[in-house]
Residue, then its C-alpha position, 0 to 999 in steps of 0.5 A: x491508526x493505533x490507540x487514541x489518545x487524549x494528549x495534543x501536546x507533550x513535554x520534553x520529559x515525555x518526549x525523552x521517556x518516549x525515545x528512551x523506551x524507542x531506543x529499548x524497544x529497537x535493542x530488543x528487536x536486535x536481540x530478537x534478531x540475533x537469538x533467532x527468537x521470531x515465529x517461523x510458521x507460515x507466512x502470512x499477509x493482509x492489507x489497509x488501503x486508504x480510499x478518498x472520499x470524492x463529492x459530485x464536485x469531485x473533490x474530497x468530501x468530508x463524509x467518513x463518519x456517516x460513511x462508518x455508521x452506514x458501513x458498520x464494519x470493523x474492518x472499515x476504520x477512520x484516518x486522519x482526514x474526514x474524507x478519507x477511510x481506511x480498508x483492513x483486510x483479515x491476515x492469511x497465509x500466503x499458501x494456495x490462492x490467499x492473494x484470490x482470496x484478499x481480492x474477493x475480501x477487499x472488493x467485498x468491503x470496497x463495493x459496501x463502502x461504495x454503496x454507503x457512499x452512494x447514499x451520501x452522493x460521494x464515491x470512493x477513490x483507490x488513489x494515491x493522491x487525489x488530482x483535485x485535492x487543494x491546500x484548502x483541504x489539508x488543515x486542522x479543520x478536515x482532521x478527525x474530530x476524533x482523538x488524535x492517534x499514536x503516531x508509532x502503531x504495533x508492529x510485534x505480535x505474540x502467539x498463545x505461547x509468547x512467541x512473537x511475530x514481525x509485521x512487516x508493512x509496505x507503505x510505499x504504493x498508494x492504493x489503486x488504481x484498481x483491486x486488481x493492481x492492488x493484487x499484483x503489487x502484492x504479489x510482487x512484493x511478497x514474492x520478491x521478498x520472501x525470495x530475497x529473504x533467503x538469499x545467502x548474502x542479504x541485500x543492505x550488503x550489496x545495495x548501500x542506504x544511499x544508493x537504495x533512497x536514490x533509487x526510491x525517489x528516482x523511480x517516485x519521479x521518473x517512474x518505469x523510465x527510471x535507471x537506478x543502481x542495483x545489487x550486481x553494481x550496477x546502474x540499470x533500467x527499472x524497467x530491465x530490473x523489474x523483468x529480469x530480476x525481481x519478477x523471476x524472484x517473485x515467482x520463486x518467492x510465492x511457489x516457495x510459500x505455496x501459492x497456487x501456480x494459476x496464482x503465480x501466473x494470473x497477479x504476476x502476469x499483470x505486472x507482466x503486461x504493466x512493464x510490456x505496455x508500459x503503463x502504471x497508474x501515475x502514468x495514465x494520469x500523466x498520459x490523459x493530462x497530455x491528451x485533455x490538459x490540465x483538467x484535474x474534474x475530469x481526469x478524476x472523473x476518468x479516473x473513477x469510471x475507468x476504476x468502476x469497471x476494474x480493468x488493471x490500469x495498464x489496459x485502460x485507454x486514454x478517454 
């Protein structure tokens, strides 16, 4: 969430200093760009999830600071609201089976905030936007009584030598449904990216912004049944997309960096059986509606069974 910070209000005086040194910083990073001044070692990838905190009602429940003292764990941290906690995962490089590794870190610190959750009568949520949550939650009153965070966080590093490294974060999916999913996500991304990142002619020259943010929010609305414009010009199924283009690409990407071929094949081939199936995590959500009605208690209650047993989402039936 970045640094505290003491301030709720501010002048127009710092509000200008703060675009000024916005501006400044967003030259320096061109400059950067330009006189090739970044790392080029390894690749390397963590993680922050935000997980809900769910009550025996099955809405949130603001229990984040027990839950912190309980846990006691530098890599469990407080977000904005009071029933929810952020997960961070230790960066590694991408090589060998570092996506197996973030697996095991991450169920690691899942199952010991579940334990800690347990002991207050909550559970914890690997989900985007929770079904049961209400405007009543989202007000001043659930924020963190802590001090209110920066809103820009660090995105540059530097080594012991003074070279600086870019962090790239990924903030479109949510968390979830399962570690398992949250894996496979990873590993398309990394994958796909780091092949893209080596093509001749980089994508923005082939895909326009408006074309791209259409593309976003028809895939936020319709899913795998969405049809979007891409970087052969032309309109096409996510679907055919994913499979035919950015998969092929993601296995590239991750035997380029050094990820183990089991590895390659295991986080992928979810994405795989998800495109076959097909079924994402919004769309079992979508699919129990359907079958039970609009039971928001009861789907969040199949919703977290299913997780508990931590099958990929597109394996998990409509019960």
């Amino acid at each position: 969430m970045g640094q505290p910070i003491t301030a709720t209000a501010f002048t127009d005086q710092e509000l200008a200093n703060f675009r000024a040194r916005l501006r400044a910083e967003t030259a320096l990073l061109a400059h950067w760009f330009a006189d090739d001044t970044f790392d080029h070692g390894e690749p390397t990838a963590g993680f922050e999830l935000e997980c809900w905190l769910v009550g025996p009602d099955l809405a949130p429940t603001p229990r984040v600071e027990e839950i912190l003292a309980r846990v006691d764990n530098p890599l469990v941290v407080p977000e904005l609201a009071t029933f929810i906690v952020e997960l961070n995962g230790n960066p590694a490089p991408l090589r060998g089976d570092a996506l197996s590794r973030l697996a095991v870190g991450l169920n690691a610190t899942l199952q010991q905030c579940a334990g800690a959750a347990a002991g207050l009568d909550a559970r914890v949520a690997l989900i985007g936007i929770l079904p049961t949550v209400t405007p009543a939650n989202l007000t001043v009153a659930s924020m963190t009584a802590r001090a209110r965070y920066r809103a820009l966080n660090d995105r540059l590093g530097f080594d012991a030598a003074g070279c600086p490294h870019l962090r790239i974060e990924h903030r479109v999916l949510p968390a979830g449904p399962t570690v398992a999913d949250c894996l496979a996500n990873a590993a398309l991304y990394l994958g796909a990216v780091s092949d893209l990142a080596q093509d001749p002619r980089p994508p923005e020259q082939r895909l326009p912004f408006a074309a791209t943010r259409a593309g976003f929010y028809a895939c936020a609305r319709e899913g795998l049944a969405a049809r979007i414009s891409w970087m052969d010009g032309h309109d096409r199924p996510v679907s055919d997309i994913l499979a035919q283009d950015l998969l092929p690409r993601a296995r590239r990407g991750l035997a380029a960096v050094g990820a183990d071929r089991g590895e390659i094949d295991h986080w992928l081939g979810i994405i795989d059986a998800r495109l076959e199936r097909p079924r994402t995590g919004a769309g079992w959500q979508r699919a129990w509606v359907e079958r039970h009605g609009a039971d928001m208690r009861g789907l969040v209650a199949a919703y977290l069974e299913h997780q508990r047993g931590g099958r990929p989402v597109h394996t998990w039936p409509l019960d």
